[in-house]
N, C-alpha and C positions, 0 to 999 in steps of 0.2 A: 504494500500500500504506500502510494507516494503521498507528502504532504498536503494537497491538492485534494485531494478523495476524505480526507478526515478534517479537513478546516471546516470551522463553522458547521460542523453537525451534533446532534444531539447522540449522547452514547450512554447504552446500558450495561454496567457492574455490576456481575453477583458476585457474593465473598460467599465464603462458608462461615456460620456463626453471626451472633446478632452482635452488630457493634454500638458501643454505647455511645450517646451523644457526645460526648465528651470530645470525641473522635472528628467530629465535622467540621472544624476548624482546617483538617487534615484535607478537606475535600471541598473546598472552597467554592461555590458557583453550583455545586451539586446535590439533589434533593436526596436523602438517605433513607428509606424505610426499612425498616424491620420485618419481613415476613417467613414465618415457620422455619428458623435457625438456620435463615440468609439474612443476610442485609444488601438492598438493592440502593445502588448508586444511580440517577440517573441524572443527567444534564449536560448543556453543551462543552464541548470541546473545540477548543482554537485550533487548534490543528498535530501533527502527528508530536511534537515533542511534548505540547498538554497532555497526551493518553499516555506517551508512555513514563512520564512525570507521575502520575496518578496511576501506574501500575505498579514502578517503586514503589511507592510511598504501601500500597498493598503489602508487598513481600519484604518491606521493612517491619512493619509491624508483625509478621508473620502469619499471616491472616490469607486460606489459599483461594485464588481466581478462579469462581466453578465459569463461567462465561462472560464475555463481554461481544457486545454487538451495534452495531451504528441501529439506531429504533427510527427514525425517518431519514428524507434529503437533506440537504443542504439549509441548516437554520437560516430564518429571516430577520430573527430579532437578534441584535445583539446579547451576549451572552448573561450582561447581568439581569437580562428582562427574562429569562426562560428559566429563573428557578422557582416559580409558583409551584403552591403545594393542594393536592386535594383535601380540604378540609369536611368531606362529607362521611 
């Protein structure tokens, strides 16, 4: 994947294990939920060296990558506008 294919899209992280908030600071621009002992990352990425910035920072804290995957095109909104959170 060249830098070009990963700018400006929005990407989804699963870890193994539920990570505490605490942890969010770590993932900056990124929505985190907790579901059934995953923790789902999801929000935009600038481009290739963001993801794999934020895939360190995973296998730093030791915490393993069951998948990650681009979840739409090419984001339209700049990156700090696309971490709304479902509140329902």
């Amino acid at each position: 994947m060249n830098s070009d294919q990963a700018q400006h899209r929005r990407y989804r992280l699963v870890l193994r294990g539920e990570l505490d908030d605490r942890f969010g600071f770590l993932f900056e621009g990124m929505q985190m939920e907790r579901l059934a002992g995953t923790t789902v990352l999801t929000g935009p990425v600038a481009d290739q060296a963001h993801l794999l910035g934020l895939m360190e920072r995973i296998v730093e804290l030791g915490v393993e990558l069951l998948s990650i995957e681009a979840v739409d095109g090419p984001a339209t909104q700049p990156p700090g506008l696309a971490t709304e959170r479902n509140s329902s």
